[in-house]
SENUGU-482219 format. One record per residue (C-alpha): x, y, z; residue in three letters. Coordinates in nm, 2 decimals, always signed. Example, Ala and Ser with C-alpha at 12.3 -4.5 7.8 and 13.67 -1.06 7.14 Angstrom:
2
+1.23:-0.45:+0.78:ala
+1.37:-0.11:+0.71:ser
END
This chain:
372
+0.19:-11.62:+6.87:unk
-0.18:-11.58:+6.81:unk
-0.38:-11.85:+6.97:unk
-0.56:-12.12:+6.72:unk
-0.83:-11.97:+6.49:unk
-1.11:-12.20:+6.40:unk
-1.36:-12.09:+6.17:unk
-1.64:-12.27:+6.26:unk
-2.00:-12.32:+6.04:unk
-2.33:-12.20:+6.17:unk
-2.53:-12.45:+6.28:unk
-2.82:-12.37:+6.07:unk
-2.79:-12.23:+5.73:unk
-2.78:-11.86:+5.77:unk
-3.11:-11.64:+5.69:unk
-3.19:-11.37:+5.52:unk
-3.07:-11.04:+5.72:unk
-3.33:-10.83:+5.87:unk
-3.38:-10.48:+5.74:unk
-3.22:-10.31:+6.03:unk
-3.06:-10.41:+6.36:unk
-2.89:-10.11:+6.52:unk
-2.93:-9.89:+6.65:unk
-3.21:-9.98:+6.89:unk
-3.49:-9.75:+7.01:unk
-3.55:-9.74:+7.35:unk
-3.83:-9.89:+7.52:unk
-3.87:-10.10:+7.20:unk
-3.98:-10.42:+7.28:unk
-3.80:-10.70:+7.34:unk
-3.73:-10.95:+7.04:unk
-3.94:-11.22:+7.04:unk
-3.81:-11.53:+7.23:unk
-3.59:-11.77:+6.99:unk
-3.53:-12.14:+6.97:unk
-3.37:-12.25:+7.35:unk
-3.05:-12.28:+7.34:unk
-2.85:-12.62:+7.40:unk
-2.79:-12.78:+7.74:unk
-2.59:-12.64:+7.99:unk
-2.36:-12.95:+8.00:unk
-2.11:-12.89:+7.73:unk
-2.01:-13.19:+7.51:unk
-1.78:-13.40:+7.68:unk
-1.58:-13.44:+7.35:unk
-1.55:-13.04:+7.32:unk
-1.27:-12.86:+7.29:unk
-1.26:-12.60:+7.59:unk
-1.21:-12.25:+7.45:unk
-1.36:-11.89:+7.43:unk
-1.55:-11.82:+7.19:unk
-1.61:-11.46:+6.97:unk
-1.94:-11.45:+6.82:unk
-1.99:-11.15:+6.61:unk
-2.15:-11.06:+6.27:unk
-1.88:-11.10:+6.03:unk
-2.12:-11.19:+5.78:unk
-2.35:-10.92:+5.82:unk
-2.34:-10.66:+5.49:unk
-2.43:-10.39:+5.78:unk
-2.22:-10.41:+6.07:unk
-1.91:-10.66:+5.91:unk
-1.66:-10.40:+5.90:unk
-1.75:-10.27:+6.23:unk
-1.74:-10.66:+6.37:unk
-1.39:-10.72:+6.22:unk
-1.24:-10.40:+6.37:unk
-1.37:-10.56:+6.69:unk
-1.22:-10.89:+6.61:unk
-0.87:-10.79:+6.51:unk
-0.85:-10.57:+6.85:unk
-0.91:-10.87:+7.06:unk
-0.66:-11.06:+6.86:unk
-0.45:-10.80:+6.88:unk
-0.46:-10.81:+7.32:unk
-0.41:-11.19:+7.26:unk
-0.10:-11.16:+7.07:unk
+0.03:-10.89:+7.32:unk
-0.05:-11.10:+7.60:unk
+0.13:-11.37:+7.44:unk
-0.03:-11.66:+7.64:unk
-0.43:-11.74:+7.67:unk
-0.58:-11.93:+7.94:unk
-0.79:-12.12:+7.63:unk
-0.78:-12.11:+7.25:unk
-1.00:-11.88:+7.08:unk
-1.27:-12.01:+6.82:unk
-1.44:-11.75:+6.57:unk
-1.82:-11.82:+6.50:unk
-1.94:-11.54:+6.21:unk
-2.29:-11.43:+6.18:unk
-2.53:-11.24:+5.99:unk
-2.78:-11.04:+6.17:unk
-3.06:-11.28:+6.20:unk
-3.09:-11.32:+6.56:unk
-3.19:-11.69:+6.55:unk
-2.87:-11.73:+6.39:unk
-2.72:-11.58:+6.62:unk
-2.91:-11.82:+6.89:unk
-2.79:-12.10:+6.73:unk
-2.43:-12.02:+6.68:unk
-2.45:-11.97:+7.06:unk
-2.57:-12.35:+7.13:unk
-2.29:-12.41:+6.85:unk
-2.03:-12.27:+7.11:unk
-2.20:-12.42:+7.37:unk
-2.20:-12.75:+7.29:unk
-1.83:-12.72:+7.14:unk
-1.70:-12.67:+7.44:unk
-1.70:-12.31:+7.48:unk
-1.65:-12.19:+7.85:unk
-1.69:-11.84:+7.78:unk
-1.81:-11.64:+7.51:unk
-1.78:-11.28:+7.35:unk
-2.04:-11.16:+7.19:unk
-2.32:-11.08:+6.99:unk
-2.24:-10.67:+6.91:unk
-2.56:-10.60:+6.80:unk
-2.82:-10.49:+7.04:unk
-3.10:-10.71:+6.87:unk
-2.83:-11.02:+6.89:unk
-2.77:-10.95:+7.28:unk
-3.15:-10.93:+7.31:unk
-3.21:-11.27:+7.11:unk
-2.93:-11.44:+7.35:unk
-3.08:-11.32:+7.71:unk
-3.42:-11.43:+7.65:unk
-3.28:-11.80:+7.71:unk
-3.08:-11.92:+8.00:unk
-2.70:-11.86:+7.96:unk
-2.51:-12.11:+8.13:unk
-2.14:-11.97:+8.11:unk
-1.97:-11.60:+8.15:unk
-2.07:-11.47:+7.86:unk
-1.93:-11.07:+7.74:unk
-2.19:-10.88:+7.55:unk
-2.04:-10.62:+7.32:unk
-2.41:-10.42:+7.35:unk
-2.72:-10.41:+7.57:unk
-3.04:-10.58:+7.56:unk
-3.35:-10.38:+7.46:unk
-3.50:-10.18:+7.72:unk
-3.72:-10.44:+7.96:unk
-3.53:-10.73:+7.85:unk
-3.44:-10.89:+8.20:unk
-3.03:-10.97:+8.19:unk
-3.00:-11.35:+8.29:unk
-2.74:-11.50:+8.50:unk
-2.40:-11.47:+8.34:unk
-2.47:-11.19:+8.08:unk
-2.19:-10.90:+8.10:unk
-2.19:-10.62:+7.92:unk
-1.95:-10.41:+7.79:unk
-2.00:-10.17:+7.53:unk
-1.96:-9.79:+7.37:unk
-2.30:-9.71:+7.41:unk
-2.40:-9.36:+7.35:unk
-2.64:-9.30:+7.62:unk
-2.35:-9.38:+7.90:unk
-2.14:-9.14:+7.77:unk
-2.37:-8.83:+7.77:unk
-2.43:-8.92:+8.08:unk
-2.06:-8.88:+8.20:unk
-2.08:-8.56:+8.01:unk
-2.36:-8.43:+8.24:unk
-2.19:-8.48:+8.53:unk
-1.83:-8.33:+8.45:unk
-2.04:-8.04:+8.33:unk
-2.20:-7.98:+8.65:unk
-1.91:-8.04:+8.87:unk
-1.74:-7.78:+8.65:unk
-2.05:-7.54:+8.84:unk
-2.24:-7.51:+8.53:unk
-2.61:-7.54:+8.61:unk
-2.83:-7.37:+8.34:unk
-2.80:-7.58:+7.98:unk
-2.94:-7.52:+7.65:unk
-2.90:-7.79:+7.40:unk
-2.85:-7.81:+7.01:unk
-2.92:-8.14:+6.91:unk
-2.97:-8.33:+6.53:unk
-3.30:-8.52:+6.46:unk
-3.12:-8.85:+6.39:unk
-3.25:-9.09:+6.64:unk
-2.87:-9.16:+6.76:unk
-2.80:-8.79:+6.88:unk
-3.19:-8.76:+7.02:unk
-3.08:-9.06:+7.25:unk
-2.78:-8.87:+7.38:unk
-2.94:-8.56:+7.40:unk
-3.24:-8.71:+7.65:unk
-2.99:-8.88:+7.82:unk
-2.83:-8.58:+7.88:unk
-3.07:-8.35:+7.98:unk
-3.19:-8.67:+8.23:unk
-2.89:-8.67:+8.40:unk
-2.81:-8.32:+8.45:unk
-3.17:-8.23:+8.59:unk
-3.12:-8.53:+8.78:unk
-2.82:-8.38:+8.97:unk
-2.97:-8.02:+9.02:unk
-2.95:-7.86:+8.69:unk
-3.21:-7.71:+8.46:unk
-3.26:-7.73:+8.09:unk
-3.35:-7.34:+8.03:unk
-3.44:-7.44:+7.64:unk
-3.34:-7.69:+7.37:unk
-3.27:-7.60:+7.01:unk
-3.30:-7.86:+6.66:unk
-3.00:-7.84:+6.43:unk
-3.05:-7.63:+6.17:unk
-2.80:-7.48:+5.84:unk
-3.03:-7.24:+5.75:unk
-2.90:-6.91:+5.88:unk
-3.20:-6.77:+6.03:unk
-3.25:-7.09:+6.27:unk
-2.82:-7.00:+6.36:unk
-2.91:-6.73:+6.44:unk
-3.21:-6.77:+6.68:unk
-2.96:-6.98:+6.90:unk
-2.69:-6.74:+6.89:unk
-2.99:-6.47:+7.03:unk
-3.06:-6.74:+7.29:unk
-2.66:-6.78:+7.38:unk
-2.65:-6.42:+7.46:unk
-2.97:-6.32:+7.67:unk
-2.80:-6.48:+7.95:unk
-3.05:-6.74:+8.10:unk
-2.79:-7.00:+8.02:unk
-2.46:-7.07:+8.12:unk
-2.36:-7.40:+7.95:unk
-2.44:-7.53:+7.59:unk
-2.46:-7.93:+7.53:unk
-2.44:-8.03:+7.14:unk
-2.55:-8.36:+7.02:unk
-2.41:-8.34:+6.68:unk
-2.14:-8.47:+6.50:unk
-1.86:-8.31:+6.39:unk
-1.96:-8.14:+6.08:unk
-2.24:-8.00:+6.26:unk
-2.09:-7.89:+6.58:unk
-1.83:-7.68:+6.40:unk
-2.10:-7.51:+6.19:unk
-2.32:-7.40:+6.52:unk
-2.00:-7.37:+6.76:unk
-1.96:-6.98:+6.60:unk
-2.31:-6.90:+6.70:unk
-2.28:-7.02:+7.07:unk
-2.06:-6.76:+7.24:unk
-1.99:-6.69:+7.54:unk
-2.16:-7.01:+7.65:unk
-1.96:-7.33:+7.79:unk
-1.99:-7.60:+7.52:unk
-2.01:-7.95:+7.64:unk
-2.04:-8.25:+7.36:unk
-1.99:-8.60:+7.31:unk
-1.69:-8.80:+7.13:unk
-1.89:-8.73:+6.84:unk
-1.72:-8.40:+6.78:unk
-1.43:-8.62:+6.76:unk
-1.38:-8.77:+6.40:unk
-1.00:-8.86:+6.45:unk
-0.71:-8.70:+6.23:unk
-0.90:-8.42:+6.12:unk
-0.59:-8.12:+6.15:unk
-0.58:-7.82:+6.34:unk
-0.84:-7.63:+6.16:unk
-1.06:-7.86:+6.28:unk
-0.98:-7.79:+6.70:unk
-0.96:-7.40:+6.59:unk
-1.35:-7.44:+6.48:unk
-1.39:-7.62:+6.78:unk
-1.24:-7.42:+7.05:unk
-1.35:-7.45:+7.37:unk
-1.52:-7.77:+7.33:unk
-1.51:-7.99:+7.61:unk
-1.58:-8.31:+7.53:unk
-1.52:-8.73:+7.66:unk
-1.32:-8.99:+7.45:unk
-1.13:-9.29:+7.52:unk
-0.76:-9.26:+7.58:unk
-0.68:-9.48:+7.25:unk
-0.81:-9.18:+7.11:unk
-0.68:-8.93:+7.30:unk
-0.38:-9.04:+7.42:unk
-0.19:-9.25:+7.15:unk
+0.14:-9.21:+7.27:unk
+0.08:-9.30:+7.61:unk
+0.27:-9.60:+7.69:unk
-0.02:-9.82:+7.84:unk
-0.17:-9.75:+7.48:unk
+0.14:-9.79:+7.23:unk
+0.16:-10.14:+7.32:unk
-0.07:-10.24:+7.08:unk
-0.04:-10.22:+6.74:unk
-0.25:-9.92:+6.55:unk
-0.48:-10.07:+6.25:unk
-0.50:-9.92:+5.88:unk
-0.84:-9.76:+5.93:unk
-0.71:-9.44:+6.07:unk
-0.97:-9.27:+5.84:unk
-1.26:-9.41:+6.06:unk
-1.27:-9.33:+6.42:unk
-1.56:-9.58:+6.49:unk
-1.37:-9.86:+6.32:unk
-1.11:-9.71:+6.59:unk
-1.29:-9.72:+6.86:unk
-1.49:-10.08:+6.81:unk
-1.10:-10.21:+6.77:unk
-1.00:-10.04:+7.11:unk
-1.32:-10.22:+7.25:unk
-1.23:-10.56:+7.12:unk
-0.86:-10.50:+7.29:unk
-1.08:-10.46:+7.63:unk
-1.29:-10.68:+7.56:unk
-0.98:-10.98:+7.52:unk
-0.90:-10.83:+7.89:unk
-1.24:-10.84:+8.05:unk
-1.26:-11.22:+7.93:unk
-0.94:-11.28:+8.11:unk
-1.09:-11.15:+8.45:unk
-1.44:-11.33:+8.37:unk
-1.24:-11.67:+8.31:unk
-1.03:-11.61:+8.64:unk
-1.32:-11.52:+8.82:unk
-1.18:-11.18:+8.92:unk
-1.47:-10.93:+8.77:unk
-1.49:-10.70:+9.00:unk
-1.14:-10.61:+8.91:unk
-1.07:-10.26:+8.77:unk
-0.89:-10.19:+8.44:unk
-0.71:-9.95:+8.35:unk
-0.86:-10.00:+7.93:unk
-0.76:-9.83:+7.65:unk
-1.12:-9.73:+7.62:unk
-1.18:-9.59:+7.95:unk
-1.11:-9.70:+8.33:unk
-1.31:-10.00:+8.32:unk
-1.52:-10.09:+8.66:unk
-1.78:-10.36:+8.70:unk
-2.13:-10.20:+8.81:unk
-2.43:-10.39:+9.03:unk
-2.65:-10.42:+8.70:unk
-2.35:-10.63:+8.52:unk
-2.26:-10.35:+8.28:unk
-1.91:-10.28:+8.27:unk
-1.89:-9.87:+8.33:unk
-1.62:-9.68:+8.12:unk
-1.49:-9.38:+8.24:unk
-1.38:-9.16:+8.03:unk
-1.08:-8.87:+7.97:unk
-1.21:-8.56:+7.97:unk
-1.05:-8.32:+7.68:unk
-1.09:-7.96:+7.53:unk
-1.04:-7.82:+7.19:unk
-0.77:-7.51:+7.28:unk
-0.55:-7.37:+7.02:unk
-0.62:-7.61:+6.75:unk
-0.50:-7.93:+6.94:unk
-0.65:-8.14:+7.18:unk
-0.59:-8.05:+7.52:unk
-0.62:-8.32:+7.83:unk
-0.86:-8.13:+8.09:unk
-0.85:-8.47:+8.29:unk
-0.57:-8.50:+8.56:unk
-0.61:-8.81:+8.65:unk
-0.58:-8.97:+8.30:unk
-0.24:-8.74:+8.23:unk
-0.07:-9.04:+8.42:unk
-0.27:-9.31:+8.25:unk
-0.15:-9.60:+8.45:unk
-0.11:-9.94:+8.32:unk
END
């Protein structure tokens, strides 16, 4: 049985949303400091529980935020027992709404929270003191010191091209070129990328911008085949890796989960083959036991509403370690093998896979036995 659900009202009347929260740049600065938050010392008359702040209200990121939410009440139910009730506070995206649904939780009684998901919301609540564990679903802008207290776990971007670097080098490839899109998304994974794979010993021989036109298709294919290169990287999303993926032969191809919209057929992983790429096993591995124990939501057509509900199932789990006092403990997550790291970000790894034969192929070994 689900624990109690109390929906709870903000504490100030909410304001209007901001034009954009997510995602971040980085190196922007930090938002502005916000109203301090409540005492440390929770009201005596408080009902202890965890709390799940997260912007339910926000006309940007709600959907996104209840795929989250029903993922960590999905865990809960599968658990079947809580250490505390749970307690909902919804949000917009003003962050000193945010702030101030925090102090609500606070003062409520609230011995650990989860939450904000936005990047600027994570910023707003770690430029005050944060007196209990409390489970980021995002990271602070870059600069933004991380207070006492302040996990993180999250899907960011950057993390995973950086685990993309690295299998591609220990796979011996050491000369990259890259194709990358000019949204400011894949332009983050592609620098973090290329940082990490010269950081390990590899070189970026050139770099390439999307392009449909055929002309700029074919520039790269020339590139592919003059044989300075042995590896390709894409940061692009599906429709756009499958459109340059003819042009790249006989290159290596490396990419992102991006490549990976979800239920898209066998055409798809024949348009894609030879793709290597990192996911989370929820994705990859659906029938795995460790994964089929929680129940599937009806957003199959969206793998990011997939994905943000796999992370609220992890998240429900992580709390459970932060309450016992057991952090350091490694999970075996449905979004990744989940390890606690010295900056108090929670590291996923990931399963590496490869489009081969139109179907999704395992390339990891250790993930083919995907403990629980």
């Amino acid at each position: 049985m689900l624990p109690p659900i109390t929906p709870v009202v903000p504490a100030t009347a909410p304001q209007p949303p901001l034009p954009t929260i997510e995602p971040a740049t980085p190196g922007a600065p930090a938002t502005a400091p916000q109203p301090p938050l409540a005492p440390a010392t929770p009201d005596p008359y408080g009902v202890p529980h965890i709390g799940l702040l997260l912007p339910l209200n926000s006309a940007t990121f709600g959907r996104l935020a209840e795929a989250v939410r029903n993922g960590f009440l999905a865990a809960a139910k599968v658990q079947g027992s809580e250490p505390l009730p749970l307690r909902v506070y919804a949000v917009g995206d003003d962050p000193a709404e945010i702030v101030a649904s925090y102090a609500t939780a606070l003062s409520g009684g609230a011995r650990l929270v989860v939450g904000p998901l936005t990047r600027n919301g994570v910023t707003a609540i770690a430029n005050n003191p944060i007196p209990i564990p409390t489970l980021a679903l995002n990271v602070p802008n870059v600069g933004t010191p991380v207070p006492v207290n302040l996990y993180m776990l999250s899907l960011r971007a950057e993390a995973e091209a950086q685990q993309v670097a690295q299998l591609a080098f220990k796979d011996g490839w050491r000369k990259a070129i890259s194709v990358s899109a000019d949204s400011a998304l894949m332009q983050r994974i592609h620098r973090a990328f290329v940082d990490e794979f010269t950081r390990l010993g590899g070189a970026l021989v050139a770099e390439y911008a999307f392009t449909s036109d055929p002309a700029g298709l074919s520039r790269i294919k020339e590139a592919a085949g003059l044989g300075v290169a042995d590896m390709a990287f894409l940061a692009l999303d599906f429709p756009q890796a499958r459109l340059a993926r003819p042009y790249l032969d006989p290159l290596a191809l490396y990419a992102t989960s991006q490549v990976n919209p979800g239920g898209t057929g066998p055409l798809a992983g024949f348009d894609l083959a030879g793709v290597h790429f990192l996911d989370m096993p929820w994705l990859l591995q659906p029938e795995h036991p460790a994964v089929m124990i929680y129940p599937r939501p009806l957003y199959r057509e969206s793998a990011d509403r997939e994905r943000l509900y796999a992370l609220g199932i992890d998240a429900f789990r992580v709390a459970g370690a932060l309450l016992a006092g057991d952090a350091s403990r490694e999970l075996d997550g449905v979004t990744g093998r989940i390890t606690l790291g010295p900056d108090q970000q929670f590291a996923r790894t990931l399963t590496a896979a490869q489009f081969n034969q139109g179907k999704l192929t395992i390339t990891d070994p250790q993930a083919q036995g995907l403990p629980r």
